[in-house]
C-alpha positions in Angstrom: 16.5 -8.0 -8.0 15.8 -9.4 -4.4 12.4 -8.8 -3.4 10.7 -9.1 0.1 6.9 -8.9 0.3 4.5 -8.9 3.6 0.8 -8.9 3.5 -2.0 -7.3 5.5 -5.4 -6.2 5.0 -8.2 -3.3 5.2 -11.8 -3.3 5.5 -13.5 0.1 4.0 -16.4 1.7 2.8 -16.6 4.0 0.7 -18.2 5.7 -2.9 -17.1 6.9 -6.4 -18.3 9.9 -8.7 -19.1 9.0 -12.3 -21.1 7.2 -14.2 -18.5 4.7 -15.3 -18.9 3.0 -11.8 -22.4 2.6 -12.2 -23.9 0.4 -8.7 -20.3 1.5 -7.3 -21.5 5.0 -7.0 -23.1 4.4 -4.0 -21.6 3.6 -0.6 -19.8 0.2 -0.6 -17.7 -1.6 1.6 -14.5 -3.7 0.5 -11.9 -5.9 1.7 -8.2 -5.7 0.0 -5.4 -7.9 0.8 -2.4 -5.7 0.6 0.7 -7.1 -0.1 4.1 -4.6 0.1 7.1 -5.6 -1.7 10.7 -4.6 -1.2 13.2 -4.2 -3.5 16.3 -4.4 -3.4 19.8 -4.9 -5.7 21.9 -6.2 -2.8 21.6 -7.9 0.0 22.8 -6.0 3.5 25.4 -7.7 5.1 22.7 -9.6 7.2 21.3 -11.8 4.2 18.4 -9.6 4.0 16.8 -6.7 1.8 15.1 -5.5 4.9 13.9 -6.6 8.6 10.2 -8.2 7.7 9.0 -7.2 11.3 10.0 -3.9 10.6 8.3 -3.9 7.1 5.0 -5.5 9.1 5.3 -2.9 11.5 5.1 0.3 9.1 2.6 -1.5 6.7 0.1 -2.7 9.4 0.9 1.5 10.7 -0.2 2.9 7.2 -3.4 0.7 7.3 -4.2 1.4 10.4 -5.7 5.1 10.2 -8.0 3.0 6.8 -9.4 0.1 8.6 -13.0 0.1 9.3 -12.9 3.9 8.0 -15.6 5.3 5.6 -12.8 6.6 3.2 -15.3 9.5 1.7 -15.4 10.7 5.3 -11.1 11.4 5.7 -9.9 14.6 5.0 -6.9 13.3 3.2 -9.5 11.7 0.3 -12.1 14.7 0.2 -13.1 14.9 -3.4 -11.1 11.4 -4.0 -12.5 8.7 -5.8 -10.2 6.1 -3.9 -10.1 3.4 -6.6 -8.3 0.4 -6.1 -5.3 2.2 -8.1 -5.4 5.4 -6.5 -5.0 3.1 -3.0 -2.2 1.6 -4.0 -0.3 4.9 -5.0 -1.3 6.6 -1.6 -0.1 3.1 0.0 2.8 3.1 -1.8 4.0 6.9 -0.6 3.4 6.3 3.0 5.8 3.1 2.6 8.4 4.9 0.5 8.3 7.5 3.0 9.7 5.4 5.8 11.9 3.7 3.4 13.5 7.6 3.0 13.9 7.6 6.8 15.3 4.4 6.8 12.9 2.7 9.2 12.8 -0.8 7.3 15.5 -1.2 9.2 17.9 -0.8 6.3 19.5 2.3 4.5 17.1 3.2 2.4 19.3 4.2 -0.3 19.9 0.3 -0.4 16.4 -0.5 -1.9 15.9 0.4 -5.2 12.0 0.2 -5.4 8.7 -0.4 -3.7 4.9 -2.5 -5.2 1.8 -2.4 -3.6 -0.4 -5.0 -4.3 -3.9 -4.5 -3.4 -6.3 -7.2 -4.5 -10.1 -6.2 -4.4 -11.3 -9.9 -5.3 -9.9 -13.2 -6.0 -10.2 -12.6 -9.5 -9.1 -8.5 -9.5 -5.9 -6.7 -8.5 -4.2 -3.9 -9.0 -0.6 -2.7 -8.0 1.9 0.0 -8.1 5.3 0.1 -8.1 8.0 2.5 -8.2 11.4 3.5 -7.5 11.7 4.6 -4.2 13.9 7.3 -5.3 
């Protein structure tokens, strides 16, 4: 499997429900370095499983409307507790989406799979990964 991965990251706030998250409950603010990577079986005829720019382009696009955003305060995460997991499965559909509408500047039929990598410290991380179709 040929894989290409890129890297970017978020600053957010926000808060979780339940006890199990104890201090966490309250509002919080994190940093995750997100790394996306791009799977593929073959490479295109270019040498490549997809264009990075293009990759940079549509992961720095997904992050965007996250950055500096109080997650518990998005319509798209009301009643959410956006764990580090849940993150990386929302991450991971916006991705796969424009994987779907081939703007990786590839088919997308041509990758086989997408992981989202989203590290919450340097000794925690947690990713998902999936096949894109």
């Amino acid at each position: 499997m040929f894989t290409v991965e890129v890297r970017d990251h978020i600053m957010i706030a926000h808060s979780f429900r339940g006890a199990v998250f104890g201090p966490a409950q309250a509002l919080h603010g994190a940093t995750f370095v997100v790394d996306a990577a791009f799977m593929s079986e073959q490479l295109d005829s270019n040498g490549i499983v997809i264009d990075i720019g293009c990759a940079l382009d549509i992961l720095k696009a997904t992050l965007a409307p996250l950055n500096y955003c109080n997650l518990d305060e998005l319509p798209q995460f009301k009643g959410v507790n956006t764990t580090t997991e849940f993150l990386t499965k929302y991450i991971f559909d916006c991705l796969a989406d424009a994987a779907r509408k081939d703007q990786l500047g590839r088919n997308g039929r041509e990758l086989s799979a997408i992981r989202v990598t989203l590290g919450e410290s340097h000794i925690a991380r947690a990713w998902y990964e999936a096949a894109i179709w």
